[in-house]
Steps between C-alpha positions, in 0.01 A plus 500: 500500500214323638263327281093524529250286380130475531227242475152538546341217685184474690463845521827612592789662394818255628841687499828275463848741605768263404743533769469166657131584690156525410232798576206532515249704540155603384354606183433897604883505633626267214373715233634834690853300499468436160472841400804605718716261411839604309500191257192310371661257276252246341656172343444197324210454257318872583844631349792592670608888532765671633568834598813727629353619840677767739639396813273455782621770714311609819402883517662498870718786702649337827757834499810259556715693242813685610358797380181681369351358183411683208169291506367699777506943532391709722376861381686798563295519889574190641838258571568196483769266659620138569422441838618210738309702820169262410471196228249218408717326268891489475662753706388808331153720434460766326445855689291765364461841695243715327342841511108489464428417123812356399537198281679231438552307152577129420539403125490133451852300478400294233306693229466250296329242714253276373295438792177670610562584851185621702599493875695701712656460816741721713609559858481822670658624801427811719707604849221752559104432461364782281116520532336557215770475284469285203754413165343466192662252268410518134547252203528550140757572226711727553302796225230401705617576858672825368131645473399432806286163265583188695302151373484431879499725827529416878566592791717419794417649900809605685368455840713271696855384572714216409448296171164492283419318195238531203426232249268625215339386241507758281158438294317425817642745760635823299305545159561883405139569400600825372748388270477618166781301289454225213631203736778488265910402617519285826476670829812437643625834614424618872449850655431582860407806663562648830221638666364798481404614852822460667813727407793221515552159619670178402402139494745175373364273198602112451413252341337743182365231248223435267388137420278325263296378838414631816211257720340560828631871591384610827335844522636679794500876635754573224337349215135466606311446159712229353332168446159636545573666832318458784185362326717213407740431777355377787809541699513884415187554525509377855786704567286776481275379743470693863393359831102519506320668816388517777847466694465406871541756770746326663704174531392265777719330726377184364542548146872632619568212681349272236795630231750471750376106526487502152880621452626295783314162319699597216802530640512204669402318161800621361778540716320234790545517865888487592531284200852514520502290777267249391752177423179280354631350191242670289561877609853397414467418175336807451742713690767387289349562173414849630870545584614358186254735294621776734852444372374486174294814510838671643709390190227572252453863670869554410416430113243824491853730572246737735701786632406863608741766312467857666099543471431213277421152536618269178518159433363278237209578295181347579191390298176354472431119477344553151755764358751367257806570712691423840556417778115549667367660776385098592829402509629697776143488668543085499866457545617799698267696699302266693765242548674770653234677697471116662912515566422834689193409674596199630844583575500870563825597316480928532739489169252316277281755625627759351561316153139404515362888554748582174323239314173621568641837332659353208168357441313794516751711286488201277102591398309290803319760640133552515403600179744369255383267254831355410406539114269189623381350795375172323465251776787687698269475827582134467850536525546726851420285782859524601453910445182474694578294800839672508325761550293437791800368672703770509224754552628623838830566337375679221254679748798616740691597137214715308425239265208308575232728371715496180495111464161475620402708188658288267326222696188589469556552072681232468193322682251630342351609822249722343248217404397500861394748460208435177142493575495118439651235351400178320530228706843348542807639397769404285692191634822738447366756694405308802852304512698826466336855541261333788800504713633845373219699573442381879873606533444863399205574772689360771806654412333826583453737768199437723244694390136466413630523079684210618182293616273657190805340275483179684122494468490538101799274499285211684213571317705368219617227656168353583396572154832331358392172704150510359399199251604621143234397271546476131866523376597716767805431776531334736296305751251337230141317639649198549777593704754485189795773394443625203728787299512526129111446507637149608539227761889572600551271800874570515677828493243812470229350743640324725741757574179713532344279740892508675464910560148459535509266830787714628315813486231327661721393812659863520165684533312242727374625823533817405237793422648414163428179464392281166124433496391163584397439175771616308721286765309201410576534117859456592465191676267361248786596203763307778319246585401448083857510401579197745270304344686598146801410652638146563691540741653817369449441122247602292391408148684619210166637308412757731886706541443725196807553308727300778381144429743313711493781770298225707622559832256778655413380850846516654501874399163548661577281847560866710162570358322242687668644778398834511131423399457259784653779740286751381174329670508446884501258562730365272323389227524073476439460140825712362682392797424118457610572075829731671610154686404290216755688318714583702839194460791726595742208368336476182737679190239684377432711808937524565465697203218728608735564841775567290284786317595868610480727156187732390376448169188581392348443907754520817354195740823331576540695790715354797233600779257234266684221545581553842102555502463185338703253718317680817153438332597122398636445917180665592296217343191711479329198310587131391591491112242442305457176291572558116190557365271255318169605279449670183503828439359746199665857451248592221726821397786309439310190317664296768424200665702329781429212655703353805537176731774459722806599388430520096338753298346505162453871340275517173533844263289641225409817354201671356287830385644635879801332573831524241687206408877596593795766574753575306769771516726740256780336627375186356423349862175234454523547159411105473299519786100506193408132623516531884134591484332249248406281790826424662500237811787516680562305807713579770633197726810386529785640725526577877363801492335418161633701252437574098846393439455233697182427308690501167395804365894649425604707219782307392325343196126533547260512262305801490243376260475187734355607785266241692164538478449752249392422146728694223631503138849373568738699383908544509631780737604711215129479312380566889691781556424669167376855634141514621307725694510403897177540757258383211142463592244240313129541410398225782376556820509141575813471746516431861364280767276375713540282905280308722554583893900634380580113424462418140434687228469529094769741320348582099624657222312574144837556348505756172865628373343825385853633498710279297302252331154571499328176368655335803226369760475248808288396770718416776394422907641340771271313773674513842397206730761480820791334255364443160509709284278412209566701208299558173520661149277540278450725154869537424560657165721703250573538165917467576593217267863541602512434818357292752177571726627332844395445854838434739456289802807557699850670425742463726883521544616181657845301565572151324437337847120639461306244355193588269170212562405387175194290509662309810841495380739737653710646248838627490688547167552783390406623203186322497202514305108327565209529249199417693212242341150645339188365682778351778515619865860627650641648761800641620707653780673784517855507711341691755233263565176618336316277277333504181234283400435567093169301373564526138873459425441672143773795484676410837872584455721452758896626535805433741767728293742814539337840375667794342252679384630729193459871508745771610308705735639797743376335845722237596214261610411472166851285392682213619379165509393193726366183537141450531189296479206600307167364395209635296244440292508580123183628330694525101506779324195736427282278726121523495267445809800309697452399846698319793434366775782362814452491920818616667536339863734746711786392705323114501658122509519291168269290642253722566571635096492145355150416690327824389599417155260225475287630747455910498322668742341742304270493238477765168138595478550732161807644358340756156533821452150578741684334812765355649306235772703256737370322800627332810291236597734416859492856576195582373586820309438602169663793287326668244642723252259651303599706221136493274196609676373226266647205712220299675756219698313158500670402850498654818391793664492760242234571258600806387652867518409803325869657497832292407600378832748279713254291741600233791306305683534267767204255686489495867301349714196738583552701127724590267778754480536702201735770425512724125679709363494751194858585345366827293549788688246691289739774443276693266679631235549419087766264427649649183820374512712209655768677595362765772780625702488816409467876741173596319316198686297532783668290775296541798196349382368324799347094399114493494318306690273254315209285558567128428206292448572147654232177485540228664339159491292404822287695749729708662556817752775734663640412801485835666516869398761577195507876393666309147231278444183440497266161438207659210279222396446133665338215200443167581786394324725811500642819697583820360771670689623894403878584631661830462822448343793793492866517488527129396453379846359150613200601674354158720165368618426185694147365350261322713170233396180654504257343733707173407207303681203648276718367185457144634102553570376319186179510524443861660355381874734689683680171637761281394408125504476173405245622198792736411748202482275286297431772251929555502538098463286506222714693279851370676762428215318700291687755190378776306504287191236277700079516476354594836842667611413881687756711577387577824624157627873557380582719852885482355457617167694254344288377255400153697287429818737277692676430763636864603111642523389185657761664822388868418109351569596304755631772702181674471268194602259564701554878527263791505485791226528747804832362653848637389668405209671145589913479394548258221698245542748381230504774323751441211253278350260809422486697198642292234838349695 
């Protein structure tokens, strides 16, 4: 017996099956559970009771008794026999050869059965199509079905050949609206009729069974009303879809020729040119995977027992990836068909031939044919790129055998072909479309004849394409405004997108130069989302707060290196920028890219083709382009809440999360389920190791923290209270998340942190001011009403061996376990073991830890367990802390000496740190960041008077003007906030961001240099400059500010011409303050507050100047505007 209990927390229902796992799910499906469940035993203080409950017996018929069962009668006008001719489980079926209006009776096993059961599901098999012909299957007791009174009614089309499946839910898909009982007695007895319109016929049942749930069945040509049809299946409904005129008269030589080119390109990308023969070390390694797989794929064929018997083809049964049994159609499709297609293409052995033709008809007599909807197709389309490319490469077999137009069929369901053909399309498409289907359906036009259907098909098809490779705004896949992946209404820089951007660039390659070509545009989008995922990438790894559900999946730009490839070859000439990143990349002695030549298997995508690495070692000898320096600057990907910034070989990646970006991934299967914190601010930096790695950066599972991360600001909690079940992709009420960078060098990254999910009356202000390699980072406004547990901010976490010392304050430490309290009011700083330094100026809450970690918690991903040694460092805020704050500079990959001299002498300067702004300047490189959160804020110092929007500002003095660059993190996304938690199918999800007006005034007499269709310079005062930007998208939009008529701001006295009366009048009021009688504003040029020194050189350079000559370039700038 299993035992159920249920708890009501936070809003919902959390189930507990006590067989050694935990499930979950939500409160809709939690409550439906509860109601099906055979035992609901409730225990301790609300009272324990027990009940005698019948056996949990499944109402199932898989016909594998050694003779007829009484369970199951035929009327007088029908027969019925075991059959081993056709089966989908076992060895047997049951056959049933009826007369027109014959039925067929099943009484349940188990009478007594406790269960509700409201699903069905059954297998059907016909050796003749019958048009028109339906059964009609009827549910009810058995008084009920003898009058012709079923609860529930459906019916079944006999129009095909092979296997077909229904799943029904029986209150959604087969509601008897003319039945007329009292509901009474369970419905557990089954009739089904023979049609009516044909005289006799026979079809084979398996698999007959009723269930308590059925989810996701696909409507097909047998069953087309179940789960709201066509109205509700996209997939069906494109099914229906037919090829929209006009056609073209004819075919054209060059559109022939062009899917020849296309087809040979292909080719040649899979099975290479005389690859066999190439003895280059890479192409070897691949070769002899593909051989090994081959070998494989031959023993694994021998396991599906396929073998023709007169005029039938058996072997074992097949299934959908989401139906409860096995094996699955994905299993031979992955380990069997291609691998074995590859054997025969590469190695033309005529026997394999043959074996491969028999598989394609065990398939199809297996239910993967055009029109079969498996019971469901739930993501099945992303489990047939060995099917698919399979496929293609036999097509001149199966053309010379009958068979193509057959598979090309089931291709183009299986494919979804038919949304090609729609009238339009949101921009985008779904990141799991584009890295599977995108393929697919460019394989079924050029698989057939040439005709002008063929170039109509190919048409629609690209008119897709380009679509698919438009900018996605709002939650929708997958190229997003700033060049990221998104899927899940997500940044998902590892799996889904970039193996998007993967097919994408191939596609690209295959149709270039061709009347079928890519637009420009749409071409440029893919080198953008390259060229953007090489910055995310250091070398090859990525951050761990931007892979979704796969946390630790870090490595991403190894997978995509062929990408580069293709994208640079699709421009002519070859383009320098994705060659330059290809050669960057490209270390053939490196482990991590001996593993991606030793990849040969489809999965979800087939790119590990021999013909692309023998590509690949041609395009690296070619040396189109010199690699490319790692890159250095910062970067903002606004729809990820994602900063990066980057000098030489380090990189430091900063994560938040807000009203339009969710916090984390997790998965049923418990994968990220610790994963809440990775978006509360987390810094993580990324450089140690040749390449540099995140394992080399000390970021491991074995023992991490997850409630440590660095950078973020959290309630620490143990792994078990983390993992307690939550909601994943949770949204917050704040808009105020993202970034903003001066001339793509350095930038601010800011978070208004509110945990609107699982603690609500948590809050921060958190930013992080970029300049080259200090990081200065601020908190501010940290509070919650958790009294039992601590509010913390962690510095660094990192695994580390003995021999790795720790910096403490000068001392280099060693011991292990080791413990440091830091000093309130004291200065400290410290050094990680990968070199990066922390300078602390209040020691109040500093902790610092060498020790080994074994985190507690038994979770189902193995990266949640084990332990290690590691360092870690944070700072403690105490429980239920009230307006907290912090404040440390990290210096990147730098010295000690350079550390311990910028502890008593930083280089930068906190102007405010309050809930209206986060304000830090740079006096040697004369940039300030402002993060303004409160219109409200009126900064004392620098540049900035004021904004009329919350808004991330930079600026940076130069020697004729001043550079300023804004940004505004709210995408303006215009709809009510009612709840958190939004991920939900009701919301709108292509809402495009609004652009908005930000009102900008700045101190000083000041204009545009040049036209800027983003902003525009709206009033000039004596003392100030009111500048408008249009803001969208979350996107830094940049101005360079030059003096107006600098000269006429150093004529005094109005004559036109500055002199020596000028300079008297300035000498006058020399040393002068604000606080000081006599003192006029107009003689502080600087702004600072004093006339000194710094205007005396801003009037000096205008001595004895006109008002009608240029602007002059002022010298020593960094002394202007409040240095």
């Amino acid at each position: 017996m299993r035992l159920y209990y249920s708890k009501w927390q936070i809003g919902m229902w959390k189930i507990a099956a006590f067989r050694g796992e935990l499930r979950r799910e939500n409160a809709k499906e939690e409550y439906m559970n509860l109601q099906r469940c055979l035992a609901l035993v409730v225990g301790g203080v609300l009272g324990l009771t027990n009940a005698t409950m019948a056996q949990d017996t499944r109402w199932h018929f898989d016909f594998e008794e050694a003779s007829l069962s009484s369970a199951y009668q035929a009327d007088s006008g029908s027969q019925l026999s075991l059959s081993t001719r056709h089966y989908k489980s076992g060895r047997q079926s049951l056959m049933w050869s009826w007369r027109n209006g014959s039925r067929l009776l099943f009484t349940d096993p188990e009478p007594e059965r406790n269960k509700k059961l409201i699903a069905f599901r059954a297998w059907v098999y016909c050796e003749e199509a019958l048009a028109d012909a339906v059964l009609t299957f009827g549910l009810g007791t058995q008084a009920e079905l003898s009058v012709n009174n079923p609860r529930y009614r459906f019916q079944f089309g006999l129009n095909f050949t092979g296997w077909r499946a229904m799943w029904i839910e029986l209150a959604e898909d087969a509601t008897n609206t003319s039945y007329t009982g009292s509901g009474k007695g369970k419905a557990l007895a089954l009739e089904i009729r023979a049609p009516h319109n044909i005289s006799s016929g026979s079809v084979y049942l398996d698999l007959v069974e009723m269930d308590r749930d059925i989810r996701r069945g696909a409507p097909d040509p047998q069953v087309p009303y179940i789960n709201g049809g066509a109205a509700e299946n996209r997939e069906y409904r494109w099914s229906l879809n037919t090829l929209p005129g006009p056609v073209p008269g004819e075919i054209t030589e060059e559109e022939r020729r062009a899917f020849e080119i296309i087809s040979e390109r292909y080719e040649t990308w899979v099975l290479g040119d005389n690859v066999m023969g190439d003895m280059r070390e890479p192409v070897q390694v691949r070769l002899r995977t593909v051989s090994k797989v081959a070998r494989f794929g031959r023993r694994n064929l021998e396991k599906y027992e396929i073998r023709r018997e007169g005029d039938v083809i058996l072997g074992q049964p097949l299934f959908a990836s989401r139906s409860p049994y096995s094996p699955k159609f994905e299993s031979i499709f992955q380990n069997v068909l291609l691998r074995l297609v590859l054997d025969y293409r590469l190695n033309g052995d005529s026997e394999l031939r043959d074996d491969l033709l028999d598989l394609f008809d065990y398939l199809y007599d297996q239910g993967w044919a055009a029109g079969s909807g498996l019971g469901t197709l739930h993501h099945e389309f992303l489990r047939i790129a060995g099917y698919a490319h399979a496929v293609f490469l036999m097509r001149e077999d199966l053309r010379a055998t009958g068979r193509l137009e057959r598979e090309g069929l089931t291709l183009e369901w299986h494919s979804m072909f038919g949304e090609v053909y729609e009238k339009s399309w949101d921009p985008g498409t779904n990141a799991d479309f584009l890295r599977s289907v995108g393929m697919y359906r460019l394989f079924r036009v050029l698989m057939m004849e040439d005709t002008p259907e063929k170039v109509a098909m190919m048409r629609c098809y690209l008119a897709w394409l380009d679509n698919a490779l438009s900018i996605a705004p709002g939650w929708l896949d997958t190229i997003k405004p700033d060049y990221s992946g998104f899927h899940h209404r997500g940044i998902y820089a590892n799996a889904y997108a970039p193996n998007a951007f993967h097919i994408a660039s191939l596609l690209v390659y295959l149709l270039r130069d061709t009347p079928f070509a890519v637009a420009g545009d749409k071409r440029e989008n893919v080198k953008q989302a390259l060229l953007t995922t090489r910055i995310m990438a250091n070398t090859y790894d990525i951050s761990t707060a931007i892979n979704g559900r796969f946390p630790l999946q870090t490595t991403a730009a190894d997978k995509l290196l062929p990408a580069y490839m293709y994208a640079a070859m699709s421009y002519t000439p070859v383009d320098a920028e994705l060659s330059g990143t290809f050669m960057r990349l490209w270390r053939p002695e490196l482990p991590i890219l001996q593993e991606l030549f030793d990849s040969a298997s489809p999965d979800i995508e087939y790119v590990d083709t021999p013909g692309s690495i023998q590509m690949m070692v041609n395009f690296a000898a070619a040396n189109h382009s010199p690699p490319e320096a790692a890159p250095s600057g910062h970067w903002v990907l606004p729809y990820g809440a994602f900063s990066i910034h980057r000098r030489d070989e380090w990189m430091v990646s900063m994560k938040g999360w807000s009203k339009y970006v969710w916090d984390f991934e997790s998965g049923n299967d418990g994968s990220n389920q610790l994963g809440r914190y990775l978006s509360y601010g987390s810094m993580l930096i990324y450089a140690s190791g040749d390449p540099v790695t995140r394992e080399a950066s000390g970021i491991v599972p074995e023992g991490w923290d997850w409630s440590m991360w660095p950078g973020t600001t959290v309630i620490r909690l143990s792994h078990p209270e983390l993992g307690e079940y939550r909601r994943d992709r949770n949204f917050s009420d704040e808009t105020f998340a993202g970034g903003v960078n001066l001339k793509g060098q350095n930038g601010i990254f800011a978070l208004k942190l509110h945990d609107t999910q699982h603690n609500p009356s948590f809050r921060a202000v958190k930013t992080v001011f970029c300049f080259d390699d200090v990081l200065v980072c601020l908190g501010s406004d940290i509070e919650n009403d958790d009294g039992g547990h601590a509010t913390v901010t962690p510095l660094f976490q990192a695994s580390i061996s003995e021999d790795r010392p720790t910096g403490v304050n000068g001392e280099r430490v060693r011991a292990i376990p080791y413990t440091f309290s830091g000093t309130p009011n004291q200065k400290e700083w410290l050094m990680d073991a990968s070199g990066n330094g922390y300078v602390i100026p209040n020691g109040d809450g500093l902790r610092v830890q060498r020790q080994m970690q074994a985190p507690a918690g038994d979770f189902k991903k193995s990266y949640f367990g084990g332990k290690g040694t590691f360092e870690l460092a944070y700072l403690d805020h105490g429980n239920a802390p009230s307006n907290a704050g912090y404040e440390y500079a990290v210096l990147v990959q730098q010295p000690l000496g350079r550390v311990r001299k910028f502890v008593d002498a930083p280089e930068y300067v906190v102007w405010q740190q309050d809930a209206q702004a986060h304000i830090v300047h740079h006096p040697k490189l004369k940039t300030t960041g402002y993060a303004v959160l409160d219109v409200g804020a009126r900064p004392a110092n620098g540049a900035l008077v004021s904004v009329d929007v919350p808004s991330l500002v930079m600026t940076r003095e130069i020697g004729d003007g001043l550079l300023l660059s804004i940004s505004d993190p709210d995408f303006g996304w215009n709809w009510i906030i009612r709840e958190p938690h939004r991920h939900n199918a009701t919301m709108v999800v292509n809402q495009a961001s609004e652009p908005r007006t930000v009102t900008v005034t700045v101190r000083g007499q000041w204009d545009l240099e040049g036209a800027n269709a983003l902003a525009q310079v709206t009033d000039v005062q004596s003392d100030r400059t009111v500048v408008k930007f249009i803001c969208q998208d979350g996107k830094t939009v940049e101005v360079k500010l030059v003096w107006v008529s600098a000269v006429s701001r150093l004529d005094f006295d109005g004559n036109g011409v500055v002199d020596t009366r000028d300079f008297l009048m300035f000498i006058n009021n020399f040393g002068l303050s604000e606080g000081d009688a006599g003192f006029e504003a107009k003689y502080d040029l600087d702004g600072n507050g004093i006339v000194g020194v710094s205007d005396f050189i801003i009037f000096s350079e205008g001595y004895g100047k006109r008002m009608s000559e240029k602007p002059v370039a002022l010298r020593n700038e960094g002394e202007k505007l409040g240095s």
